[in-house]
N, C-alpha and C positions, 0 to 999 in steps of 0.2 A: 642618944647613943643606942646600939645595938644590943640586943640581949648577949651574956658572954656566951661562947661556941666551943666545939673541941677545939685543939691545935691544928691549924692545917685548913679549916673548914669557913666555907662565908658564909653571913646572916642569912636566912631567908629574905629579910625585907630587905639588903642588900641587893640579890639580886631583881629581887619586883623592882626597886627600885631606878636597877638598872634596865629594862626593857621597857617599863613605861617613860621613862625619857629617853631613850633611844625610837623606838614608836614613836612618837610627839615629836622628836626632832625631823623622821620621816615621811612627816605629814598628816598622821593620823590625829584625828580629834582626840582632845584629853579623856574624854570618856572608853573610846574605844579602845585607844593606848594601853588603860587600865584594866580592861577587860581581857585584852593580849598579853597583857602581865601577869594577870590572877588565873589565867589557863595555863600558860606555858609556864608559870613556873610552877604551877600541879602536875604537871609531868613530869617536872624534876624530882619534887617531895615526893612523887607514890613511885618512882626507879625507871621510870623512862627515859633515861640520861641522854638520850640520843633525841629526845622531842622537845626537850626545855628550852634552856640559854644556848644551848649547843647551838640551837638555829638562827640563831637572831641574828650573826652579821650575813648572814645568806638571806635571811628577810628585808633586813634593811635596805640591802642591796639591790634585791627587784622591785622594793618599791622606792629607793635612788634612781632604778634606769626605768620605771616608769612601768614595771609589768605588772605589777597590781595598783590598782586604783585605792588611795589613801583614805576619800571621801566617798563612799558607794552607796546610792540609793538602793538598798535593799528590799526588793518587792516579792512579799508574800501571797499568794493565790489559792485558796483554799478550794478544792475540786470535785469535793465534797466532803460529808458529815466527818470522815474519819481521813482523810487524805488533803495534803496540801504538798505544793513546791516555794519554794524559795528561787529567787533570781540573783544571785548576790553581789549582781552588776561589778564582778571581778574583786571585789573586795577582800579585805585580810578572810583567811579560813575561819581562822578562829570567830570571827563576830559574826558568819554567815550561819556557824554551825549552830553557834550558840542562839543564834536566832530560831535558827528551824527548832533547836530543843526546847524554847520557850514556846513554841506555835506549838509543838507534837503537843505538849504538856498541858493545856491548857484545851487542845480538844482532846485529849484523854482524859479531863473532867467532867468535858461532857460527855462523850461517847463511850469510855472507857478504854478505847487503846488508836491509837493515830500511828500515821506513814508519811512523815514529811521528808521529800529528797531537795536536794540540791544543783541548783546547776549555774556557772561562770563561779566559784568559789577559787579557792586555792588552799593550799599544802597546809594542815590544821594541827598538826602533831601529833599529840598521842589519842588513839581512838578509845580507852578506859576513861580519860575525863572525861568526854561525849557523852558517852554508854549511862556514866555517875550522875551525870547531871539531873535524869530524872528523880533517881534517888532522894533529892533535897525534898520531891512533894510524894513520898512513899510510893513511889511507883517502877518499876523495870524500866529498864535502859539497854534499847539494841541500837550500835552504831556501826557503819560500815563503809569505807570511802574507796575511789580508784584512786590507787597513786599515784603520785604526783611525779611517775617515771616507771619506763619498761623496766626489768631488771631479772624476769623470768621467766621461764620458755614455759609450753605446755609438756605434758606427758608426752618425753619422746623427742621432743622440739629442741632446737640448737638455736631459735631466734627470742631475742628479747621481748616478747609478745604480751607479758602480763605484769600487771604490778603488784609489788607485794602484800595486794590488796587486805587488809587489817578488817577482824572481828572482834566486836568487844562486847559484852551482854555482862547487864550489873542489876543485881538481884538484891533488895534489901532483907537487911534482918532485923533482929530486936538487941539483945546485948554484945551479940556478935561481930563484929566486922561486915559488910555488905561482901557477897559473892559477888568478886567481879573478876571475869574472865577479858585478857586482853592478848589478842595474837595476830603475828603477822601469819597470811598464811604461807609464806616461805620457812625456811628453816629458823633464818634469822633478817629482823628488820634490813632493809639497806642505811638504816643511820645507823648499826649497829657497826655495819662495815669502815661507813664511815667514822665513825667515833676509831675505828684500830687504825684506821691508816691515818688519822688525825695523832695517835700515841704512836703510833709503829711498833704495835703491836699484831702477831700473827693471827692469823686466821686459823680454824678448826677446819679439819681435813673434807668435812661433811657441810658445809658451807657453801663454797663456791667451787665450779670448775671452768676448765676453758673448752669457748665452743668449738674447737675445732677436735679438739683429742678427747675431750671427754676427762684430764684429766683431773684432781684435783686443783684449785689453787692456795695457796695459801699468804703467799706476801702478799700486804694487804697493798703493794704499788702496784700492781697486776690486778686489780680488784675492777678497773672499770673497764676494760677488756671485758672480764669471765660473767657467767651467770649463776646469778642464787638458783640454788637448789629447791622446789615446794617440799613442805615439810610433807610426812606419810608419802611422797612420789605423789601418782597420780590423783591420790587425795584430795593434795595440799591445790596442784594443778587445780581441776577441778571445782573447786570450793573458791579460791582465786577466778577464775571467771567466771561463778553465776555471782559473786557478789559485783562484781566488774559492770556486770549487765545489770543487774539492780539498782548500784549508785551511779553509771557514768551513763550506759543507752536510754534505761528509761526513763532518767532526768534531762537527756536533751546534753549530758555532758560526754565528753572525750574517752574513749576505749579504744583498746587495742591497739593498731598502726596509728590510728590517729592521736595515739596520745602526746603530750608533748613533754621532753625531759627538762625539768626546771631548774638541773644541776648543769645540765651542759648547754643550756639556752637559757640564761639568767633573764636575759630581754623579753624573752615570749611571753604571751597569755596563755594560763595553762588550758581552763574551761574546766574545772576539776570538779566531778560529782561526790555528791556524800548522802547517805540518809539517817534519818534518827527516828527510831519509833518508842512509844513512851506505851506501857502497859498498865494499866488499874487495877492491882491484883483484892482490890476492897469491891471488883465487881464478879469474884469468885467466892469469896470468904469475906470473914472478918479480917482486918488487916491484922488486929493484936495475935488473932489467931494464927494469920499465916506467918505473921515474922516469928513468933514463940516456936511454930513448928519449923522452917527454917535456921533456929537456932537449935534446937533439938538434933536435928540431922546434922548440922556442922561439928558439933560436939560428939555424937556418936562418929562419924567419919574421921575427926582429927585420931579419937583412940583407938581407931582399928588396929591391927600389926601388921608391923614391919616388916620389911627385910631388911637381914644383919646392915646395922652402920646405918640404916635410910630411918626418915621421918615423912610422916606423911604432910603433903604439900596442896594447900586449897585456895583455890582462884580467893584470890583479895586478905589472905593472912601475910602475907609478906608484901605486899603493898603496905597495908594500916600498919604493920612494924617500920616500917619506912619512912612514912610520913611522919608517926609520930619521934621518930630520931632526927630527923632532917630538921625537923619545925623545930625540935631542941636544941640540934646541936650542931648546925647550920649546913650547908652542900660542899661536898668536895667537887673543886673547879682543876680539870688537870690543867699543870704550867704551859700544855700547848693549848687548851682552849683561852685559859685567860691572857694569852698572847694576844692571840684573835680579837678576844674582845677591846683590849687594851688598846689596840689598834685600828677598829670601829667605834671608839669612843669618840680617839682623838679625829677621825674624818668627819663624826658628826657635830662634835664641838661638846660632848659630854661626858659629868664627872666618871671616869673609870671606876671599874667593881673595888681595885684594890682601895682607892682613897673613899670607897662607902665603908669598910669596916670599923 
């Protein structure tokens, strides 16, 4: 039996539950299954609601009509001391990515800091799991991928020409929480969009508008029409395509026109780049000493002052409040996703979330 939960909320191991037998049912080895389980539903637990379970019948589905390969020979190529690619012979994101972070990770013990990219991958989720995963052997975590769909013009531009290419750098500490920053660099994720127009729920006036007028949009059924906004303007733009060209050109994967949209061509192969670089900060300092000073500064920065009514707010403290209430006190699933799921269960032939709790 499940641990008990709030009112309203499902186990965690519920929902692992659910994704590695849904996984397994399409096609994926048991292993790998599991490993697609214990990523995506870390993206649930630290508030990525939009990169968890939210995706899995959109997964299962491309890899029902055959657009990602279920069993993929994963070839790693090391190109020298401190650099290597991944091939990930189209396979899930998730085990392509997690792969390269074990390849960065381990030549960052030897060298001290590695640049593994990616290339034939696919749509990985949330880019702070990525980023964290170094963290397990004390060390920095920068992760960064082309999405997995236009959805953003450049500075000026009315064409859907960039993806809301995600940055995510995770910094460990000592009793503190790990610093970990995760952003799209649009204003707001495009699962974010989709998670509202999945509730019908509106949109924020600063979000999306339409290309033809420029105006805002805000019903979220107008939403794949319009374009996301980059966050900062020309910034957000910007920062959106040199990471573009870092995980998609110079791994040999898909940018710009040539990207391909995996929401409105469920069938296609995307070709999706990512990279993950793993840093040795024990090849600066001592580690004890850096994370004590690391925790030093986070606690000086939480108490600084406020403006009336505001709290100060720092990459990865409201993450670790997250997880550790999720892990307690289990995920709220809204009634139109576990529709979804309910309904991807019974195609695949497995037990539904509701009858896990």
């Amino acid at each position: 039996m499940n641990a008990p939960v709030k009112a309203g909320r499902i186990p965690a191991a519920a929902v692992r539950g659910l994704i590695c037998d849904a996984m397994a049912k399409a096609g994926l080895p048991p292993d790998d299954a599991a490993r697609v389980a214990e990523l995506m539903l870390e993206a649930d637990l630290t508030g990525a609601d939009a990169h968890g379970v939210f995706r899995l019948p959109q997964y299962a589905s491309r890899l029902r009509l055959g657009a990602i390969n279920p069993r993929p020979v994963i070839k790693v190529e090391r190109t020298a001391p401190a650099t290597a690619l991944v091939d990930g012979d189209n396979g899930m994101g998730h085990v392509v990515v997690a792969r390269a972070a074990e390849e960065a990770i381990a030549m960052a013990r030897e060298c001290g800091v590695a640049w593994v990219g990616c290339r034939m991958s696919n749509h990985a989720g949330a880019a702070g799991v990525y980023a964290a995963l170094p963290l397990k052997a004390d060390m920095i975590g920068v992760y960064s991928a082309v999405a997995s769909a236009n959805h953003m013009p450049l500075a000026g531009g009315a064409e859907p020409l960039l993806g809301t290419n995600p940055l995510a750098i995770a910094i460990p500490a000592g009793a503190e929480p790990p610093v970990v920053l995760d952003i799209a660099t649009s204003v707001v994720s495009y699962g974010t969009i989709k998670n509202h127009r999945l509730q019908n729920k509106p949109l924020l006036a600063d979000w999306m508008v339409d290309p033809a007028t420029g105006e805002a949009i805000t019903d979220p059924y107008k939403s794949m029409a319009a374009l996301l906004l980059p966050m900062g303007g020309y910034k957000g733009a910007g920062l959106a395509l040199m990471l573009g060209l870092l995980a998609g050109t110079l791994n040999g994967a898909l940018f710009g026109r040539d990207c391909v949209d995996f929401n409105a061509e469920p069938d296609r192969v995307t070709n999706t780049g990512q990279f993950v670089v793993a840093l040795d900060p024990s090849r600066f300092q001592k580690l004890d000493t850096f994370k004590s000073e690391v925790d030093r500064h986070v606690r000086s920065l939480r108490s600084s002052k406020t403006l009336p009514g505001q709290s100060v707010r720092l990459p990865g403290d409201e993450r670790a409040k997250r997880r550790a209430d999720r892990l307690t006190n289990g995920l709220a699933v809204p009634p139109e996703l576990l529709k979804q799921l309910d309904s991807m269960a019974g195609e695949l032939g497995v037990k539904p979330l509701r009858e896990r709790v």
